[in-house]
C-alpha positions as a Markdown table, in Angstrom:
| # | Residue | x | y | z |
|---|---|---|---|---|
| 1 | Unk | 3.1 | -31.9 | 4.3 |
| 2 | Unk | -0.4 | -32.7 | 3.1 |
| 3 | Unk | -0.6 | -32.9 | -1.1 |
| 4 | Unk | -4.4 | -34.4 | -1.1 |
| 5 | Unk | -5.5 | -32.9 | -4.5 |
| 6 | Unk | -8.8 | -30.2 | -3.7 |
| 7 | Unk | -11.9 | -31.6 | -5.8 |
| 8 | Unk | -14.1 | -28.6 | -6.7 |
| 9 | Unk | -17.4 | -28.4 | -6.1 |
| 10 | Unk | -19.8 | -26.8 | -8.6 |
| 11 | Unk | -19.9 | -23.6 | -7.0 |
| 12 | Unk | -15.6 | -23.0 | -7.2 |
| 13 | Unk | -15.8 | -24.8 | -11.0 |
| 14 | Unk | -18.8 | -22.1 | -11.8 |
| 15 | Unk | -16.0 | -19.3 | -10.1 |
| 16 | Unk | -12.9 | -20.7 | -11.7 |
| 17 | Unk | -14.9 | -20.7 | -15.5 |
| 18 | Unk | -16.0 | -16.5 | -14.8 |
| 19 | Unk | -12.0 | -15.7 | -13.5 |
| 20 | Unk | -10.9 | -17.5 | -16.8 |
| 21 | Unk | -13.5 | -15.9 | -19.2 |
| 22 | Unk | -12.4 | -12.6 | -16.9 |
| 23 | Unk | -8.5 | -13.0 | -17.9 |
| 24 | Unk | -9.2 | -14.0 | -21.1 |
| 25 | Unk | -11.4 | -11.0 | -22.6 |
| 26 | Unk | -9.0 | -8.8 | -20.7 |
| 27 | Unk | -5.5 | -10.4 | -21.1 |
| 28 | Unk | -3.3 | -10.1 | -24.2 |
| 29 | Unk | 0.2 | -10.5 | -25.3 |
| 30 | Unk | 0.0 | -6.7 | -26.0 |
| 31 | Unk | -0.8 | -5.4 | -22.4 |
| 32 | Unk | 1.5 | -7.9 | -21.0 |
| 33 | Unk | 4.5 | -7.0 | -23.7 |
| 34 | Unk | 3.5 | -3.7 | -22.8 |
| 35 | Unk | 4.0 | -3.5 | -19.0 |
| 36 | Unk | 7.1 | -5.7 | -19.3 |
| 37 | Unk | 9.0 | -3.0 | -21.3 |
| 38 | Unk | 7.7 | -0.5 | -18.5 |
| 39 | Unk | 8.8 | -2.9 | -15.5 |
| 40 | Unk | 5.7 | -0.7 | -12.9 |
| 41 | Unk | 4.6 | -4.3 | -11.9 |
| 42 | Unk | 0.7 | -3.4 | -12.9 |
| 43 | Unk | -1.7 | -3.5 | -16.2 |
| 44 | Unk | -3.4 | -0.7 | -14.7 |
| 45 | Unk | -6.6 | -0.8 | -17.1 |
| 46 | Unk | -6.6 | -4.1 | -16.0 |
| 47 | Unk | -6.6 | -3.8 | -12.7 |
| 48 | Unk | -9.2 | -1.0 | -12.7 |
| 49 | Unk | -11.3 | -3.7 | -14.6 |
| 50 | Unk | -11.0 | -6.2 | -12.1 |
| 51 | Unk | -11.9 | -3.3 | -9.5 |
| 52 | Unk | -15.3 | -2.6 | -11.3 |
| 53 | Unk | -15.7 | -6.8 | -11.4 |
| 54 | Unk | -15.4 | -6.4 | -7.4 |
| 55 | Unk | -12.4 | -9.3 | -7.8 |
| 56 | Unk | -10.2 | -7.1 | -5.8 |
| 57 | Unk | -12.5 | -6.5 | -2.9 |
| 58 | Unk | -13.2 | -9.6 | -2.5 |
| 59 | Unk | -9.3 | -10.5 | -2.5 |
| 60 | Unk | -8.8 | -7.8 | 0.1 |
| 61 | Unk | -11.8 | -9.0 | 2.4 |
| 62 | Unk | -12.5 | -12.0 | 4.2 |
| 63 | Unk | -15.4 | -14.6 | 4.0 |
| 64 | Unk | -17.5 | -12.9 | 6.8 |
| 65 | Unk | -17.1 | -9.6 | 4.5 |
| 66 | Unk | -18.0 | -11.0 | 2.0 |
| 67 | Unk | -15.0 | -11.8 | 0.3 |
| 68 | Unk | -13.4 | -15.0 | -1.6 |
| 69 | Unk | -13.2 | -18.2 | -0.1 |
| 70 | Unk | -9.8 | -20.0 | 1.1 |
| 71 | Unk | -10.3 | -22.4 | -2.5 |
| 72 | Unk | -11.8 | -19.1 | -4.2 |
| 73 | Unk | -8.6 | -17.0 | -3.6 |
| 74 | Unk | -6.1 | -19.7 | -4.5 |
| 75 | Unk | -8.1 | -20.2 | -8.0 |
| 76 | Unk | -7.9 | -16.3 | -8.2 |
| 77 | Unk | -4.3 | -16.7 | -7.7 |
| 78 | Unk | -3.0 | -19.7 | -9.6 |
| 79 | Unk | -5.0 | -18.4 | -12.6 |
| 80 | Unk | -3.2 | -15.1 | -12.8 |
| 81 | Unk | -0.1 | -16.3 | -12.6 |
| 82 | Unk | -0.5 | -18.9 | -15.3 |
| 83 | Unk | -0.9 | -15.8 | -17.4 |
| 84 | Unk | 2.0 | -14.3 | -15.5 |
| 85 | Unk | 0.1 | -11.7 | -14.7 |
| 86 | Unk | 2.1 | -8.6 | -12.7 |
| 87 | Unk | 1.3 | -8.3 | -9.5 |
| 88 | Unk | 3.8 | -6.3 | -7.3 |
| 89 | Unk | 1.8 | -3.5 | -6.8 |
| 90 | Unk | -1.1 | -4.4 | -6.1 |
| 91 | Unk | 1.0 | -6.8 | -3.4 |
| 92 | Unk | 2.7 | -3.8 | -2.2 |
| 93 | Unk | -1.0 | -2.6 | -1.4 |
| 94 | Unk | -2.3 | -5.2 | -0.1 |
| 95 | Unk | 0.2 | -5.9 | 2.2 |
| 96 | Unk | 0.1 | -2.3 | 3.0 |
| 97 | Unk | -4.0 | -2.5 | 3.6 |
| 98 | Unk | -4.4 | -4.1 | 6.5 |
| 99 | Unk | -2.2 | -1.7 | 8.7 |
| 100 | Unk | -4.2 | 1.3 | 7.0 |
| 101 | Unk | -8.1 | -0.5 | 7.9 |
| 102 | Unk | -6.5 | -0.8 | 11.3 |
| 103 | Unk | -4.9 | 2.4 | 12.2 |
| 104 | Unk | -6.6 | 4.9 | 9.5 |
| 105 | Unk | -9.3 | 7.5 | 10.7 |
| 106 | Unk | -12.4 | 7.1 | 9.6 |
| 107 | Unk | -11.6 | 10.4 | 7.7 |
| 108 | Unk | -8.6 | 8.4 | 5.7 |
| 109 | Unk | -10.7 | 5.3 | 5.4 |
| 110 | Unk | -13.4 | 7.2 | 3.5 |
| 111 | Unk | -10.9 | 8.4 | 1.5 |
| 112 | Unk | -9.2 | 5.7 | 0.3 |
| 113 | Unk | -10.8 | 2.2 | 0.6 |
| 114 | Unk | -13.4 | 2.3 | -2.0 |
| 115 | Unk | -10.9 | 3.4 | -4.2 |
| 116 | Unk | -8.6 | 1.0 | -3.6 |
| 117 | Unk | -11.2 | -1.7 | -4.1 |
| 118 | Unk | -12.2 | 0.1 | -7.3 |
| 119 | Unk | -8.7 | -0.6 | -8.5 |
| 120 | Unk | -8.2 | 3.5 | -8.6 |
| 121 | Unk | -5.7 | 3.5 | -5.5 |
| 122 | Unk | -2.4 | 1.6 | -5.3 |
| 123 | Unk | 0.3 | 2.3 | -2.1 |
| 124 | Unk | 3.7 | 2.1 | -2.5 |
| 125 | Unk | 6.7 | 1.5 | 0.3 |
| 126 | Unk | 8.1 | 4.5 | 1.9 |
| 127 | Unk | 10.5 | 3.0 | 4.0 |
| 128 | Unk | 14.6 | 2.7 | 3.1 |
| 129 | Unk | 16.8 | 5.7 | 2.7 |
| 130 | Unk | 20.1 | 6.0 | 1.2 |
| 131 | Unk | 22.0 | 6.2 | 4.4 |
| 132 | Unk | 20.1 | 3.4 | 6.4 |
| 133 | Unk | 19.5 | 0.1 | 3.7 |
| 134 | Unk | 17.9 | -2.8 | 5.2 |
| 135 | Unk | 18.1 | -1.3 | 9.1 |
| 136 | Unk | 14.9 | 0.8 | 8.2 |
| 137 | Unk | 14.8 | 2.1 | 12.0 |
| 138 | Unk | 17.6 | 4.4 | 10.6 |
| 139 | Unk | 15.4 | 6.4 | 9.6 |
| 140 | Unk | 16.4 | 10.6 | 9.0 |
| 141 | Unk | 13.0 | 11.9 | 6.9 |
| 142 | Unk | 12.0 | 14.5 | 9.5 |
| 143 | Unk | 8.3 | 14.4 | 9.9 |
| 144 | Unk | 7.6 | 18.3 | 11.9 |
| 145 | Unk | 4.4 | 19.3 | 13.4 |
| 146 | Unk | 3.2 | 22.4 | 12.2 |
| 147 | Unk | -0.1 | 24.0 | 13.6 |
| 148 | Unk | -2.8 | 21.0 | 12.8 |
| 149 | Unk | -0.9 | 19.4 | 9.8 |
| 150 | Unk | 2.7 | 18.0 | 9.4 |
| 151 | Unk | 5.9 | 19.2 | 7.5 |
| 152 | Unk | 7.8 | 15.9 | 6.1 |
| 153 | Unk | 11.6 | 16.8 | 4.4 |
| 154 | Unk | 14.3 | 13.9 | 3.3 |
| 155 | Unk | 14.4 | 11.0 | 0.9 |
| 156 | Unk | 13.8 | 7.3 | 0.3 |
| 157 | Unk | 15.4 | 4.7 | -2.2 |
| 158 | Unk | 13.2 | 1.8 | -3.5 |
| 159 | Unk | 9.6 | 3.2 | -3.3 |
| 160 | Unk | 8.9 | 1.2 | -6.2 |
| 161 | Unk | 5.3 | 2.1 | -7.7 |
| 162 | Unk | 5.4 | 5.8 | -6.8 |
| 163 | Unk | 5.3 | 6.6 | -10.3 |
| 164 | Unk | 2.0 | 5.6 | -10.6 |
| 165 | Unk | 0.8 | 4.5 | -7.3 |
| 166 | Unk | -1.7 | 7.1 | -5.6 |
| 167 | Unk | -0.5 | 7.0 | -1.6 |
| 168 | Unk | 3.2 | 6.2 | -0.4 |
| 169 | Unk | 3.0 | 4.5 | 3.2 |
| 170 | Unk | 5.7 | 6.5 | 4.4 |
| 171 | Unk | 8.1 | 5.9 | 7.7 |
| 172 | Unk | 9.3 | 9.2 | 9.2 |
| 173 | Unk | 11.1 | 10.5 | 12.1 |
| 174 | Unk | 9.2 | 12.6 | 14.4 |
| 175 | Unk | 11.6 | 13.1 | 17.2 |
| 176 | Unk | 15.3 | 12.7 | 16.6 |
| 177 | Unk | 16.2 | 13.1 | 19.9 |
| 178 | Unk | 14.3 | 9.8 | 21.1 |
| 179 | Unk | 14.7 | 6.7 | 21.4 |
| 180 | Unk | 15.5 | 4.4 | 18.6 |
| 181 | Unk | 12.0 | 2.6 | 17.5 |
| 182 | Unk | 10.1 | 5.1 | 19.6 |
| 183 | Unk | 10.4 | 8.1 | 17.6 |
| 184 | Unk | 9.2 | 6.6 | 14.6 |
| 185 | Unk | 5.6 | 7.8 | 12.7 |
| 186 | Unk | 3.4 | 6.8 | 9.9 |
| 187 | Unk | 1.7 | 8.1 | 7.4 |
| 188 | Unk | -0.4 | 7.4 | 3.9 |
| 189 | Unk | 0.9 | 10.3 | 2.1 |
| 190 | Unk | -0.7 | 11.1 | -1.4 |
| 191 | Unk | 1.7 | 11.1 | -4.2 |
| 192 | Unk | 0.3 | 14.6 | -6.0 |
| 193 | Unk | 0.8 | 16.8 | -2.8 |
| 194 | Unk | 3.4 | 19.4 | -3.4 |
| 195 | Unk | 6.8 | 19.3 | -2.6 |
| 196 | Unk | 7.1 | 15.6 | -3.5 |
| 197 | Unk | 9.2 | 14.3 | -6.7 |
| 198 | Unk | 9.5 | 10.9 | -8.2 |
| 199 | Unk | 12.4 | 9.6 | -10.0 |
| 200 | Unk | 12.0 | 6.6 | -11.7 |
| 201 | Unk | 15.2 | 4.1 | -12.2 |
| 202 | Unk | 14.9 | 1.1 | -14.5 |
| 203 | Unk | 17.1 | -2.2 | -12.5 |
| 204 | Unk | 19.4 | -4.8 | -14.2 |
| 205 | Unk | 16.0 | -7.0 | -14.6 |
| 206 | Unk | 14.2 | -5.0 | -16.7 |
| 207 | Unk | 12.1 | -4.1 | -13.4 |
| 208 | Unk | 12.0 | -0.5 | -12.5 |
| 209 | Unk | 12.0 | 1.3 | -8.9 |
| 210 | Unk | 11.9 | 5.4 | -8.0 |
| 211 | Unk | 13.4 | 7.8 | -5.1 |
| 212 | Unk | 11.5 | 10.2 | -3.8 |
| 213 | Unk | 12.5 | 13.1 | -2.5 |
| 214 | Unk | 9.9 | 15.0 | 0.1 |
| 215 | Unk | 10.6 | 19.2 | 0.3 |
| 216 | Unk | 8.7 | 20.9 | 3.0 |
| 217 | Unk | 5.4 | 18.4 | 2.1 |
| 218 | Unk | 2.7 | 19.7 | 4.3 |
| 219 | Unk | -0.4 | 17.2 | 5.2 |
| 220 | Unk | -2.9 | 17.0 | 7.4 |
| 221 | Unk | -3.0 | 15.2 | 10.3 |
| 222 | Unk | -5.8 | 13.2 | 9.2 |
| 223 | Unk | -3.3 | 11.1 | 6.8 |
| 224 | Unk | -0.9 | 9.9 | 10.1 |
| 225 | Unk | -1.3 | 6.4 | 11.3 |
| 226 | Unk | -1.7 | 5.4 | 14.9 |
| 227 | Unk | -0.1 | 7.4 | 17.5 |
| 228 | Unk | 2.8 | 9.7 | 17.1 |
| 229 | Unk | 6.1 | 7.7 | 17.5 |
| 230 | Unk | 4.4 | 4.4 | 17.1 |
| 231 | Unk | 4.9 | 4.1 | 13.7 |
| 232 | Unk | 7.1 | 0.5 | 14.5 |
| 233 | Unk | 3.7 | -0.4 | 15.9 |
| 234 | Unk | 2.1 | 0.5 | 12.6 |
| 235 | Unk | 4.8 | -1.2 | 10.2 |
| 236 | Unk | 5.3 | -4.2 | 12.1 |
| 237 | Unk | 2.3 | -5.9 | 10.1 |
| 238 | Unk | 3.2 | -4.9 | 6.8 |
| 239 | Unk | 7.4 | -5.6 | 7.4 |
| 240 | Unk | 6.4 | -9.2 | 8.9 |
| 241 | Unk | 3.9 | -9.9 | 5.4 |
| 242 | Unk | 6.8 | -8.4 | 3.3 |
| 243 | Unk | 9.4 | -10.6 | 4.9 |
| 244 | Unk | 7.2 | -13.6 | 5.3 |
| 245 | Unk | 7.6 | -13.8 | 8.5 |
| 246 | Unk | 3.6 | -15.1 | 8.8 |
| 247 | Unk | 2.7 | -18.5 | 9.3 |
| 248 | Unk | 0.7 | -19.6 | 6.3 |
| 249 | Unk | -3.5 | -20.1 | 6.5 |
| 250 | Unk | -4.8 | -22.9 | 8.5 |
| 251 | Unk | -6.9 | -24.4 | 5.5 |
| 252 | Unk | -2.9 | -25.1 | 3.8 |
| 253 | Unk | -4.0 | -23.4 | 0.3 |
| 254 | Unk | -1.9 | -20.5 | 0.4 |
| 255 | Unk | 1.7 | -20.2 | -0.5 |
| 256 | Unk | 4.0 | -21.2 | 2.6 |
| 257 | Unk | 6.3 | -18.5 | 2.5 |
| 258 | Unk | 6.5 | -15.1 | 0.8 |
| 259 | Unk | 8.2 | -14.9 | -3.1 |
| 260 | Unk | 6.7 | -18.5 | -4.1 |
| 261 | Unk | 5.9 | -17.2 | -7.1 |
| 262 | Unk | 9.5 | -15.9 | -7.8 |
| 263 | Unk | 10.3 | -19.7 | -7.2 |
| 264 | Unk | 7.7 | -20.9 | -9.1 |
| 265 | Unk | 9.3 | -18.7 | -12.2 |
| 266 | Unk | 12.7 | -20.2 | -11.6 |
| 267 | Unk | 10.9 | -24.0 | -11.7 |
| 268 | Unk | 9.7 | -22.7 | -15.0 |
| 269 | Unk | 13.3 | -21.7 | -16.3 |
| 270 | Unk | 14.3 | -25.2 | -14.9 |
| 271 | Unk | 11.9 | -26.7 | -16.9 |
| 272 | Unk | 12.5 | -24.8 | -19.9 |
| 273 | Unk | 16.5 | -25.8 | -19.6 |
| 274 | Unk | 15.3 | -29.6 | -19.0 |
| 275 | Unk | 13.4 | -29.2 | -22.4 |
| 276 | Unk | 16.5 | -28.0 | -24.4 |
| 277 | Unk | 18.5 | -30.1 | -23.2 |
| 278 | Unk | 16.2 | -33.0 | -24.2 |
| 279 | Unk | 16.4 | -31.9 | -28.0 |
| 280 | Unk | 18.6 | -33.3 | -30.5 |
| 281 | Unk | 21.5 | -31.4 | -30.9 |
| 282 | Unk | 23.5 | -30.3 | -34.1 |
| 283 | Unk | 25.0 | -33.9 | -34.1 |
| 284 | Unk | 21.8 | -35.7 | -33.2 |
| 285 | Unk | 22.5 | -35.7 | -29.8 |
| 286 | Unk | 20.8 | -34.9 | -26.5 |
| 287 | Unk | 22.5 | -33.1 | -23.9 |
| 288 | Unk | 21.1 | -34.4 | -21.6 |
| 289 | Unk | 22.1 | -37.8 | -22.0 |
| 290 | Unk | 25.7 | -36.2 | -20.7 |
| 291 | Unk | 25.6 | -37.6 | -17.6 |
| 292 | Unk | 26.9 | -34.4 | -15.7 |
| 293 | Unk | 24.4 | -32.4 | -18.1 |
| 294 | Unk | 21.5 | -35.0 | -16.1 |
| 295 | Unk | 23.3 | -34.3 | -12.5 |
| 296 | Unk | 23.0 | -30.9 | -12.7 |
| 297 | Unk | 19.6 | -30.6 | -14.0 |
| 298 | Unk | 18.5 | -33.0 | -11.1 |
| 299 | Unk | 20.3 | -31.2 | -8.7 |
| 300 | Unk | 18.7 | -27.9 | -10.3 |
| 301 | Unk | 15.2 | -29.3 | -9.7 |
| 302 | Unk | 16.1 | -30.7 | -6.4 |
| 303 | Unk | 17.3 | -27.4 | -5.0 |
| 304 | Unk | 13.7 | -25.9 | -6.3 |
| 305 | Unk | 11.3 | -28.2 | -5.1 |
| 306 | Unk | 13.3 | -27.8 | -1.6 |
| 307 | Unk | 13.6 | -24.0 | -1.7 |
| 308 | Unk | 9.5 | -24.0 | -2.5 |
| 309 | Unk | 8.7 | -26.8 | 0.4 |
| 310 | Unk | 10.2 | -24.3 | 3.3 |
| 311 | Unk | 7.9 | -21.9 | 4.9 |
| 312 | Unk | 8.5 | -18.8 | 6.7 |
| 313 | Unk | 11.9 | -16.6 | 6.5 |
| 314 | Unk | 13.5 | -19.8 | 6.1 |
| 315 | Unk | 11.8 | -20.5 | 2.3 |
| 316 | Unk | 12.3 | -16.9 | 2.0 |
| 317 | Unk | 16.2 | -17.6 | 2.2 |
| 318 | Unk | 16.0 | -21.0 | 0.5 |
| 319 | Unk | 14.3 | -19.5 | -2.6 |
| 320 | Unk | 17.1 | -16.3 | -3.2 |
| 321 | Unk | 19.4 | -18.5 | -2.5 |
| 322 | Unk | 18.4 | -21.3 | -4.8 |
| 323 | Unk | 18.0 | -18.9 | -7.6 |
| 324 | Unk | 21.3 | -17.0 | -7.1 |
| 325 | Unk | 23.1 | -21.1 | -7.2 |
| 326 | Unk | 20.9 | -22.1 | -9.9 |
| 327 | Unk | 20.5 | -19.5 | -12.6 |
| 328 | Unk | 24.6 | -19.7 | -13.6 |
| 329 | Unk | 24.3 | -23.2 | -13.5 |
| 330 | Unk | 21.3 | -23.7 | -16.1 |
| 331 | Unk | 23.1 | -21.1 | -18.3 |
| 332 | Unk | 26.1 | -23.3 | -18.3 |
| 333 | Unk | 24.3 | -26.3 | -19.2 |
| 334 | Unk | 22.7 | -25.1 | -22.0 |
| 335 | Unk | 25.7 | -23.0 | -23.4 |
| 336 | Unk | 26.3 | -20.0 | -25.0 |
| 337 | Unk | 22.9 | -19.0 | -26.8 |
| 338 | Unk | 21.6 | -19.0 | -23.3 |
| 339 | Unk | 23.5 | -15.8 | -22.5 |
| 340 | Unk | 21.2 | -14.0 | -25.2 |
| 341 | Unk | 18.4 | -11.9 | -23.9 |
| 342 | Unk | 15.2 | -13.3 | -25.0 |
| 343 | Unk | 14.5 | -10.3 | -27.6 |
| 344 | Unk | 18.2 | -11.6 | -29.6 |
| 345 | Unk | 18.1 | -13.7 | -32.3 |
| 346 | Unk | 19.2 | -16.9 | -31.6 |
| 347 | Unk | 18.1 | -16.7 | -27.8 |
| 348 | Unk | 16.8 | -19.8 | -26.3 |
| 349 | Unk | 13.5 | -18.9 | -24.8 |
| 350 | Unk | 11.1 | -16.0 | -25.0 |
| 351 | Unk | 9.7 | -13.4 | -22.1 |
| 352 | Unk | 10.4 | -14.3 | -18.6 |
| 353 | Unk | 11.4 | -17.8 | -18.6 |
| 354 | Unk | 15.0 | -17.7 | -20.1 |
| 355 | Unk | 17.9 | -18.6 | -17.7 |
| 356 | Unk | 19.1 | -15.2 | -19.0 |
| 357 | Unk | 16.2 | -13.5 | -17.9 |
| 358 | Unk | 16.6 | -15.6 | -14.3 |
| 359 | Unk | 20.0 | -14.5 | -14.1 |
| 360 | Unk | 19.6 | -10.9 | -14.2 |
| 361 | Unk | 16.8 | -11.7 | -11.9 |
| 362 | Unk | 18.5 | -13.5 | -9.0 |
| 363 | Unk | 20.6 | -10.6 | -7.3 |
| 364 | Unk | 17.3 | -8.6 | -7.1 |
| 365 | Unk | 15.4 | -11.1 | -5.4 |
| 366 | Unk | 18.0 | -11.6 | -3.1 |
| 367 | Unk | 17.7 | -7.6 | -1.8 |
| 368 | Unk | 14.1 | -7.6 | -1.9 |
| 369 | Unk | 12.7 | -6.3 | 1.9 |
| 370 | Unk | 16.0 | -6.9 | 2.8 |
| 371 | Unk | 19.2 | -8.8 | 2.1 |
| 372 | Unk | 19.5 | -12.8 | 2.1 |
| 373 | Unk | 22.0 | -11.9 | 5.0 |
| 374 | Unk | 19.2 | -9.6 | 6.8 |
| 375 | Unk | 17.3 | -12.5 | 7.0 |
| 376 | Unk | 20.0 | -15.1 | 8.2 |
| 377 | Unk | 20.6 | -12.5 | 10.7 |
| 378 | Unk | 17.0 | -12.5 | 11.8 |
| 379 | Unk | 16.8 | -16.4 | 11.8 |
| 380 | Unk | 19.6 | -16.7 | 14.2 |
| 381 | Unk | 18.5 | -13.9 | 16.4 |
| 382 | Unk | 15.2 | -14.1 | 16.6 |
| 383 | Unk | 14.2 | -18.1 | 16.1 |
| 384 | Unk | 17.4 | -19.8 | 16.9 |
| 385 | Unk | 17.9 | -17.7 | 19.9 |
| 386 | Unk | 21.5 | -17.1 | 19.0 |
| 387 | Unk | 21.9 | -13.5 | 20.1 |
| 388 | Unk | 22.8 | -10.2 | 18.1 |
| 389 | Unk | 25.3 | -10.3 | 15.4 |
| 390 | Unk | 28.6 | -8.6 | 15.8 |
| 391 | Unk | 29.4 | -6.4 | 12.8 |
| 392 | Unk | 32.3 | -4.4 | 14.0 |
| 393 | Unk | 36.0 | -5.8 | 15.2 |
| 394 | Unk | 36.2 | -6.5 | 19.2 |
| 395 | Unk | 38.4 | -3.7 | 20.6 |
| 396 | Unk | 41.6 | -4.9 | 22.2 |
């Protein structure tokens, strides 16, 4: 692992000075108190500002488009996040983009890629139904053809945004009949069409996420994505971004696996914990000159700087994992007051970064795209070479 520090050059100082003057004429503690007690995972006046800027254009295209450089985008990144900026929509989207700029009409592209860039258009995740969880292929939403258009009926879990995202990228069934992965079609369905209702549900983690439920939603065909019963074809970029199953950019800038900045936030809590437990106490004491108080802690830290130094699905699973081990355990060194939600009197830290916070957090990072067991599963089958599991009791 290379850690040679990246000296800037004038041009990247000169575009690290704009994104900070950016952020800091358009961030406050309002928006961002704001958004947290909504949980949608965007400041949407923000991120329409940083659409008229052209900062998300940029993000979305390459160098040869004109977009951000490999240094340029990590800057663009590292500075939002030092805000703590929320970012899963427009994640969601971009993860969602590259499948649409590859199988969209020209029709559809006209449509939405100019507003996406201009911040107007975010895409939510269409894809897990109550039924099916994590095996997506599952899938029962009945997409029908009807004359030129399409009828879709059924229901998804977990399309997190839909409340205020424009276009769901929705997984349907187009031929029940068929073969399993081959009956399977895409679409980028707009959220206002008739027939569609969102209901939003807030999580344990002050997040939120909606179902939708589709009733005889008619479309065009012009909003369908690659061929009819191809849609694995279609998702396979998107499901592989969302897992992190992507080997990270050849100039080494970016994060190495998906949810790094979910570990980064647990560092933060770790950090935090260290600090407490560095005060004097009541009795002019430090906890942490407790020598199990000092194991743990280093442990704690251990377990973090491991979890964020493995890429791919593995670093997925080390990071979930790490925070499901190590959020009980900072709450436990720090005691009781760190059981209080940061908006309590008496709790221990404010916003994001209170073990209480982490805890609360943990399970749900552990489901996200999947369970940590999903992905164990995956590792074994598909890297280790260790065949299919078994989930059902050999018959005698």
């Amino acid at each position: 692992m290379d850690f040679a520090r990246v000296e800037l050059g004038a041009t990247d100082r000169e575009f690290q000075e704009r994104v900070r003057a950016f952020l800091a004429a358009n961030v406050s503690d309002e928006l961002l108190r704001a958004e947290r007690a909504t949980g949608d995972g965007v400041i949407l006046d923000l991120h329409r500002a940083m659409g008229a800027r052209g900062w998300l254009e940029a993000e979305a295209t390459t160098v040869d488009e004109g977009g951000f450089t490999a240094i340029q985008k990590r800057i663009w990144d590292l500075e939002r996040r030092r805000l703590g900026l929320p970012l899963e929509r427009w994640g969601a989207t971009m993860m969602i983009l590259q499948a649409v700029r590859q199988y969209a009409t020209p029709e559809l592209l006209d449509e939405v890629l100019a507003r996406v860039y201009r911040g107007e258009a975010l895409f939510s995740m269409g894809y897990t139904e109550p039924e099916g969880g994590s095996d997506i292929a599952t899938c029962k939403t009945r997409a029908a053809r009807d004359g030129d258009g399409w009828v879709i009926n059924g229901q998804k879990m977990f399309t997190s945004g839909a409340n205020i995202c424009q276009y769901v990228f929705l997984l349907t069934n187009t031929d029940p009949a068929g073969k399993r992965h081959r009956n399977l079609t895409m679409f980028l369905v707009p959220l206002d069409t008739p027939g569609i209702e969102v209901q939003r549900l807030q999580t344990v983690d002050d997040d939120s996420t909606t179902i939708t439920y589709y009733a005889d939603v008619r479309i065009p065909d012009r909003y369908r994505l690659g061929e009819v019963n191809d849609g694995w074809a279609v998702l396979s970029g998107p499901l592989a971004a969302e897992h992190g199953a992507v080997d990270s950019a050849d100039a080494g800038l970016t994060d190495i696996t998906t949810m790094s900045n979910f570990g980064m936030a647990m560092a933060i809590s770790a950090d935090l914990a260290v600090g407490l437990a560095t005060a004097d106490g009541p009795d002019g004491r430090r906890s942490l000159n407790d020598d199990a108080v000092s194991y743990r802690l280093g442990r704690a830290h251990s377990r973090i700087e491991a979890a964020l130094s493995t890429p791919s699905l593995f670093g997925r699973v080390a990071i979930a994992q790490a925070m499901r081990d190590i959020a009980p355990e900072l709450m436990d060194v720090l005691g009781g007051a760190a059981a209080l939600a940061s908006s309590t009197p008496g709790a221990l830290a404010d916003g994001e970064q209170g073990p209480e916070y982490l805890y609360r957090w943990a399970p749900l990072v552990g489901i996200y795209g999947g369970t940590i067991d999903v992905f164990r599963n995956m590792i074994a089958q598909h890297i280790l070479g260790l065949g299919r599991p078994t989930y059902v009791a050999p018959t005698k």
